[in-house]
C-alpha positions as CSV (number, residue, x, y, z in Angstrom):
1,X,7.0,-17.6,-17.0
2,X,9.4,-17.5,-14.4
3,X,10.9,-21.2,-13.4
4,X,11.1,-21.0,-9.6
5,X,13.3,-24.4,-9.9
6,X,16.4,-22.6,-11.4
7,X,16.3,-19.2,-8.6
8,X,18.2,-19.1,-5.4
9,X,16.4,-19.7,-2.4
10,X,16.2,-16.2,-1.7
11,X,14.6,-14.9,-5.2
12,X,12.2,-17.9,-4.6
13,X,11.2,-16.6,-1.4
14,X,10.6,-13.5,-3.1
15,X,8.8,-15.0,-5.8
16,X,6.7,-16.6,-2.9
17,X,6.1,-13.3,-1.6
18,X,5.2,-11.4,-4.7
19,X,2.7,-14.1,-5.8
20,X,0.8,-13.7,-2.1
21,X,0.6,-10.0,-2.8
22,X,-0.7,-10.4,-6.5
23,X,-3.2,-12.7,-5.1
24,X,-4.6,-10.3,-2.8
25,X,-4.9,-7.4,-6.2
26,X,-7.0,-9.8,-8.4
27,X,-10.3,-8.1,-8.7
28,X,-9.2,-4.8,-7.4
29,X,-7.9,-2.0,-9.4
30,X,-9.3,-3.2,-12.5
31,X,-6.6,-5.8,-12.4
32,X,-8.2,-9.4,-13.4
33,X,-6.9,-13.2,-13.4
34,X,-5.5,-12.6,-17.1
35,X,-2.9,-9.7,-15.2
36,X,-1.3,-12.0,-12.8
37,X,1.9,-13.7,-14.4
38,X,2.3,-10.3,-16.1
39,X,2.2,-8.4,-12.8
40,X,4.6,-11.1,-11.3
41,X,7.2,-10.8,-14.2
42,X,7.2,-7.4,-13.8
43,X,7.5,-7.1,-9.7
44,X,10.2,-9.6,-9.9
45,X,12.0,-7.6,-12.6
46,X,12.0,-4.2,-10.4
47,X,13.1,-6.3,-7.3
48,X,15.7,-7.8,-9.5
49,X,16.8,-4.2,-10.2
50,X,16.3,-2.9,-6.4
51,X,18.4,-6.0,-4.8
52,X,22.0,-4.3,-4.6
53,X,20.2,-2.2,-2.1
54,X,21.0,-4.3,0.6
55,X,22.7,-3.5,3.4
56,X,23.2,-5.8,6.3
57,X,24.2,-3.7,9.1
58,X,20.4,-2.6,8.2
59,X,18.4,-5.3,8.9
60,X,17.7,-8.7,7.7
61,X,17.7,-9.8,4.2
62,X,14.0,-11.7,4.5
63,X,12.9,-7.9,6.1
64,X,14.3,-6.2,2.9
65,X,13.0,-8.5,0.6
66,X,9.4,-8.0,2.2
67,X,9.9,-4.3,2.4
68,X,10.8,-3.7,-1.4
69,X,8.0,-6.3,-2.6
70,X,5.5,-4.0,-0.4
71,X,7.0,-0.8,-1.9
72,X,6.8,-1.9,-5.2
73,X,3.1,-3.4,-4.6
74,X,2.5,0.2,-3.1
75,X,3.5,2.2,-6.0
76,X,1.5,-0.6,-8.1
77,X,-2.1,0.1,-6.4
78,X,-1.3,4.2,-6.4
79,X,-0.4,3.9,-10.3
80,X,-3.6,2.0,-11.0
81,X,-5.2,4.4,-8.4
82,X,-4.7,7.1,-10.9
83,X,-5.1,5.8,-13.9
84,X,-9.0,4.7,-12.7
85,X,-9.5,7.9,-11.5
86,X,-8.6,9.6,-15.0
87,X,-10.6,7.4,-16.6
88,X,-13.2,8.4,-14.3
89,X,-12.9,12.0,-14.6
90,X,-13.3,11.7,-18.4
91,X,-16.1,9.4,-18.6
92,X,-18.5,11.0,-21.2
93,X,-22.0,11.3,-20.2
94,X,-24.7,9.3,-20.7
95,X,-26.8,10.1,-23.4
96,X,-29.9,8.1,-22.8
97,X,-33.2,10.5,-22.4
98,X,-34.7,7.6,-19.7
99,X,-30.9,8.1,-17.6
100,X,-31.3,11.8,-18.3
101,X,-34.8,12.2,-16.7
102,X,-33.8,9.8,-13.7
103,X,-31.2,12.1,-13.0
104,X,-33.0,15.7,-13.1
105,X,-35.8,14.0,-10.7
106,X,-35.7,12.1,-7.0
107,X,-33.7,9.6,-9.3
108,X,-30.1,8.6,-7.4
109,X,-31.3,9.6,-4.4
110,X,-31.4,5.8,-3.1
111,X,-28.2,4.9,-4.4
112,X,-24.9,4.6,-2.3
113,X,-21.3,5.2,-3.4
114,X,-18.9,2.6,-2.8
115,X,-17.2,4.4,-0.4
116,X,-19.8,5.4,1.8
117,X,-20.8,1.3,1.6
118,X,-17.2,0.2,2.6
119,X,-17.5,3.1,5.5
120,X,-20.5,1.9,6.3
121,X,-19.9,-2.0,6.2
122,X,-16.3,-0.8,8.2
123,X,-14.0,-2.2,5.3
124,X,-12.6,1.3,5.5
125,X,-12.2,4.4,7.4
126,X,-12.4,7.0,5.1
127,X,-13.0,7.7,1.7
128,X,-10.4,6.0,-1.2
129,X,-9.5,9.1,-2.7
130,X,-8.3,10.8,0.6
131,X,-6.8,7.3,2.5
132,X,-4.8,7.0,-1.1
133,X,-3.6,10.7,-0.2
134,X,-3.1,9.3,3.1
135,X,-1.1,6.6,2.1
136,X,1.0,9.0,-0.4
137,X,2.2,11.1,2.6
138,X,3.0,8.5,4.7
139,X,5.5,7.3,2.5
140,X,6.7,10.5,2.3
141,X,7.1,11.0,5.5
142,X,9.0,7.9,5.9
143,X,10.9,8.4,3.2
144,X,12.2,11.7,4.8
145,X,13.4,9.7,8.2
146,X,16.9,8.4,9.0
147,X,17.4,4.6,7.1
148,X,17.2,3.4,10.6
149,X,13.9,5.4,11.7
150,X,13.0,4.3,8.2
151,X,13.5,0.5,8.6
152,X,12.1,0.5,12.3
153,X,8.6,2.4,10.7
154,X,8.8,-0.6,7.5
155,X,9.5,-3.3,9.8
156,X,6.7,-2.1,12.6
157,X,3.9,-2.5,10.7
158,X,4.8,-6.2,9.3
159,X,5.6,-7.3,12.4
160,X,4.1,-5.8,15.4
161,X,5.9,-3.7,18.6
162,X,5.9,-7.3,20.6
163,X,7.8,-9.3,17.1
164,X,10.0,-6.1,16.6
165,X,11.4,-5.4,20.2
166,X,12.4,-9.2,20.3
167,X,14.1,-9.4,16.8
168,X,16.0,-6.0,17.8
169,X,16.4,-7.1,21.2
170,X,14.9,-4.2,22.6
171,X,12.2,-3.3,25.2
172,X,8.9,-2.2,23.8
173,X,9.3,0.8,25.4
174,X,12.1,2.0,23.3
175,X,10.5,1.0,20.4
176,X,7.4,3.2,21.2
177,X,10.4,5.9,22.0
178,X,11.5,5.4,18.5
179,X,8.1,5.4,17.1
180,X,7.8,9.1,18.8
181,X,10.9,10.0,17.5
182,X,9.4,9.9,13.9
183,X,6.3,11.9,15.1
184,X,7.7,15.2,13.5
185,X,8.2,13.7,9.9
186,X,4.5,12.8,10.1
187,X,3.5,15.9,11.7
188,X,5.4,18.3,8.8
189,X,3.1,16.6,6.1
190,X,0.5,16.9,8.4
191,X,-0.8,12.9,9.4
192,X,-0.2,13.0,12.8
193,X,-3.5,11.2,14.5
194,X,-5.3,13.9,16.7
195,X,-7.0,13.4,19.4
196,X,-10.3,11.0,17.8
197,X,-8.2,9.7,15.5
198,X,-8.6,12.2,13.3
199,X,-6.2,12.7,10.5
Protein backbone atom coordinates (compact mmCIF):
# COMPACT_ATOMS: atom_id res chain seq x y z
CA UNK A 1 0.00 0.00 0.00
CA UNK A 2 1.20 3.27 -1.01
CA UNK A 3 1.93 5.81 2.12
CA UNK A 4 0.65 9.10 0.87
CA UNK A 5 2.49 10.76 4.08
CA UNK A 6 6.06 10.10 2.61
CA UNK A 7 5.13 11.45 -1.42
CA UNK A 8 5.62 15.03 -2.61
CA UNK A 9 2.79 17.09 -2.79
CA UNK A 10 2.61 16.54 -6.39
CA UNK A 11 2.63 12.54 -6.51
CA UNK A 12 -0.09 13.00 -3.67
CA UNK A 13 -2.12 15.03 -5.78
CA UNK A 14 -1.80 12.41 -8.26
CA UNK A 15 -2.51 9.82 -5.88
CA UNK A 16 -5.68 12.00 -5.12
CA UNK A 17 -6.52 11.86 -8.64
CA UNK A 18 -5.97 8.26 -9.48
CA UNK A 19 -8.10 7.12 -6.42
CA UNK A 20 -11.24 9.43 -7.83
CA UNK A 21 -10.82 7.66 -11.11
CA UNK A 22 -10.61 4.10 -9.64
CA UNK A 23 -13.61 5.01 -7.73
CA UNK A 24 -15.64 5.73 -10.60
CA UNK A 25 -14.42 1.80 -12.35
CA UNK A 26 -15.59 -0.25 -9.25
CA UNK A 27 -18.45 -2.31 -10.63
CA UNK A 28 -17.69 -1.71 -14.20
CA UNK A 29 -15.56 -3.78 -16.36
CA UNK A 30 -15.72 -6.67 -14.15
CA UNK A 31 -13.42 -4.79 -11.92
CA UNK A 32 -14.77 -5.18 -8.08
CA UNK A 33 -13.86 -3.51 -4.53
CA UNK A 34 -11.05 -6.44 -4.09
CA UNK A 35 -9.22 -4.56 -7.50
CA UNK A 36 -8.82 -1.16 -6.15
CA UNK A 37 -5.48 -0.80 -4.22
CA UNK A 38 -4.15 -3.19 -6.99
CA UNK A 39 -5.40 -0.84 -9.77
CA UNK A 40 -3.92 2.15 -7.79
CA UNK A 41 -0.41 0.62 -7.28
CA UNK A 42 -0.33 -0.13 -10.65
CA UNK A 43 -1.59 3.51 -12.19
CA UNK A 44 0.77 5.14 -9.93
CA UNK A 45 3.63 2.94 -11.11
CA UNK A 46 2.98 3.83 -14.94
CA UNK A 47 2.70 7.57 -13.94
CA UNK A 48 5.80 7.15 -11.99
CA UNK A 49 7.30 5.83 -15.24
CA UNK A 50 5.50 8.65 -17.61
CA UNK A 51 6.53 11.70 -15.28
CA UNK A 52 9.95 12.76 -17.16
CA UNK A 53 7.42 13.63 -19.77
CA UNK A 54 7.00 17.01 -18.67
CA UNK A 55 7.52 19.88 -20.34
CA UNK A 56 6.67 23.19 -19.00
CA UNK A 57 6.68 25.44 -21.88
CA UNK A 58 3.63 22.88 -22.51
CA UNK A 59 1.26 23.48 -20.01
CA UNK A 60 0.88 23.18 -16.43
CA UNK A 61 2.14 20.36 -14.32
CA UNK A 62 -1.44 19.77 -12.43
CA UNK A 63 -2.84 19.65 -16.48
CA UNK A 64 -0.22 16.89 -17.14
CA UNK A 65 -0.68 15.05 -14.21
CA UNK A 66 -4.62 14.92 -15.02
CA UNK A 67 -3.93 14.14 -18.60
CA UNK A 68 -1.60 11.07 -18.11
CA UNK A 69 -3.87 9.64 -15.05
CA UNK A 70 -6.83 9.94 -17.85
CA UNK A 71 -4.69 8.26 -20.55
CA UNK A 72 -3.61 5.63 -18.43
CA UNK A 73 -7.36 5.15 -16.97
CA UNK A 74 -8.29 5.16 -20.86
CA UNK A 75 -6.02 2.46 -22.01
CA UNK A 76 -7.26 0.64 -18.52
CA UNK A 77 -11.15 0.51 -19.57
CA UNK A 78 -10.20 -0.39 -23.54
CA UNK A 79 -7.90 -3.34 -22.10
CA UNK A 80 -10.67 -4.64 -19.87
CA UNK A 81 -12.95 -3.72 -22.85
CA UNK A 82 -11.31 -6.45 -24.70
CA UNK A 83 -10.58 -8.88 -22.53
CA UNK A 84 -14.81 -9.05 -21.73
CA UNK A 85 -15.49 -9.12 -25.07
CA UNK A 86 -13.14 -12.36 -25.65
CA UNK A 87 -14.49 -13.89 -23.00
CA UNK A 88 -17.76 -13.18 -24.52
CA UNK A 89 -17.07 -14.34 -27.89
CA UNK A 90 -15.99 -17.75 -26.46
CA UNK A 91 -18.68 -18.33 -24.04
CA UNK A 92 -19.76 -21.99 -24.64
CA UNK A 93 -23.32 -22.63 -25.07
CA UNK A 94 -25.77 -23.49 -22.88
CA UNK A 95 -26.56 -26.98 -22.72
CA UNK A 96 -29.77 -27.07 -20.80
CA UNK A 97 -32.78 -28.64 -23.05
CA UNK A 98 -35.48 -26.06 -21.02
CA UNK A 99 -32.75 -22.89 -22.29
CA UNK A 100 -32.57 -24.81 -25.61
CA UNK A 101 -36.36 -24.80 -26.28
CA UNK A 102 -36.74 -21.12 -24.93
CA UNK A 103 -34.53 -20.22 -27.54
CA UNK A 104 -35.83 -22.08 -30.82
CA UNK A 105 -39.52 -20.52 -29.74
CA UNK A 106 -40.98 -16.73 -29.07
CA UNK A 107 -38.44 -17.23 -26.07
CA UNK A 108 -35.87 -13.84 -25.95
CA UNK A 109 -38.11 -12.00 -27.64
CA UNK A 110 -38.94 -9.76 -24.42
CA UNK A 111 -35.63 -9.38 -23.39
CA UNK A 112 -33.39 -6.23 -23.90
CA UNK A 113 -29.67 -5.88 -24.32
CA UNK A 114 -27.84 -3.66 -22.18
CA UNK A 115 -27.13 -1.45 -24.62
CA UNK A 116 -30.26 -0.86 -26.10
CA UNK A 117 -31.39 -0.18 -22.10
CA UNK A 118 -28.58 2.40 -21.57
CA UNK A 119 -29.77 3.99 -25.23
CA UNK A 120 -32.88 3.88 -24.12
CA UNK A 121 -32.61 5.16 -20.46
CA UNK A 122 -29.99 7.96 -22.32
CA UNK A 123 -26.85 6.71 -20.28
CA UNK A 124 -25.34 6.38 -23.70
CA UNK A 125 -25.55 7.36 -27.23
CA UNK A 126 -24.62 4.44 -29.07
CA UNK A 127 -23.82 1.07 -28.69
CA UNK A 128 -20.44 0.09 -26.26
CA UNK A 129 -18.74 -1.81 -28.82
CA UNK A 130 -18.84 0.98 -31.52
CA UNK A 131 -18.42 4.30 -28.79
CA UNK A 132 -15.21 2.04 -27.56
CA UNK A 133 -14.21 2.23 -31.48
CA UNK A 134 -15.13 5.67 -31.11
CA UNK A 135 -13.08 6.43 -28.33
CA UNK A 136 -10.01 4.34 -29.99
CA UNK A 137 -9.96 6.82 -32.96
CA UNK A 138 -10.26 9.71 -31.14
CA UNK A 139 -7.20 9.15 -29.43
CA UNK A 140 -5.77 8.48 -32.52
CA UNK A 141 -6.59 11.30 -34.01
CA UNK A 142 -5.17 13.27 -31.20
CA UNK A 143 -2.34 11.53 -30.98
CA UNK A 144 -1.53 12.46 -34.69
CA UNK A 145 -1.96 16.48 -33.87
CA UNK A 146 0.90 18.90 -33.08
CA UNK A 147 1.78 18.60 -28.84
CA UNK A 148 0.23 21.89 -28.76
CA UNK A 149 -3.14 20.99 -30.88
CA UNK A 150 -2.67 17.89 -28.67
CA UNK A 151 -2.71 19.58 -25.20
CA UNK A 152 -5.42 22.21 -26.22
CA UNK A 153 -7.86 18.90 -27.40
CA UNK A 154 -6.69 17.10 -23.60
CA UNK A 155 -7.09 20.21 -21.79
CA UNK A 156 -10.64 21.19 -23.59
CA UNK A 157 -12.48 18.51 -22.54
CA UNK A 158 -11.43 18.71 -18.64
CA UNK A 159 -12.01 22.12 -18.52
CA UNK A 160 -14.38 23.66 -20.81
CA UNK A 161 -13.83 26.49 -23.84
CA UNK A 162 -14.85 29.37 -20.97
CA UNK A 163 -11.88 27.64 -18.18
CA UNK A 164 -9.41 27.10 -21.17
CA UNK A 165 -9.51 30.56 -22.99
CA UNK A 166 -8.95 32.19 -19.47
CA UNK A 167 -6.07 29.87 -18.29
CA UNK A 168 -4.41 30.46 -21.92
CA UNK A 169 -5.44 33.97 -21.90
CA UNK A 170 -7.13 33.75 -25.04
CA UNK A 171 -10.61 34.69 -26.46
CA UNK A 172 -12.98 31.82 -26.91
CA UNK A 173 -13.06 32.50 -30.35
CA UNK A 174 -9.56 31.43 -30.98
CA UNK A 175 -9.93 28.57 -29.07
CA UNK A 176 -12.98 27.36 -31.22
CA UNK A 177 -10.33 28.39 -34.22
CA UNK A 178 -8.01 25.95 -32.75
CA UNK A 179 -10.56 23.46 -32.19
CA UNK A 180 -11.23 23.72 -36.22
CA UNK A 181 -7.84 23.56 -36.77
CA UNK A 182 -7.82 19.77 -35.56
CA UNK A 183 -11.01 19.02 -37.60
CA UNK A 184 -8.82 17.21 -40.37
CA UNK A 185 -7.08 14.76 -37.96
CA UNK A 186 -10.68 13.74 -36.92
CA UNK A 187 -11.99 13.80 -40.26
CA UNK A 188 -8.92 11.28 -41.77
CA UNK A 189 -10.12 8.61 -39.27
CA UNK A 190 -13.34 9.51 -40.09
CA UNK A 191 -15.17 11.03 -36.53
CA UNK A 192 -15.97 14.14 -37.69
CA UNK A 193 -19.76 14.92 -36.26
CA UNK A 194 -22.07 15.31 -39.49
CA UNK A 195 -24.78 17.14 -39.64
CA UNK A 196 -27.38 15.15 -36.77
CA UNK A 197 -24.64 14.38 -34.97
CA UNK A 198 -23.92 11.56 -36.68
CA UNK A 199 -20.63 9.90 -36.40
Amino acid sequence: MIQKDQLSEIHQYAIRNIECRVRGLIGRYGITPDDREDLIQQLFLEYLERLGGFDPGRGRYKTFVNCLVRNQVASLVRARKSQLREATMFALPSTSEDDSEEDTGAGGAGEISEDDYRIATGQASRPAAELLCLRIDVDRALESLPPRLREIGNRVVEDGVADLSKALGRSQTRIYQLLWNMRPAFAALGVVPAAGGAR
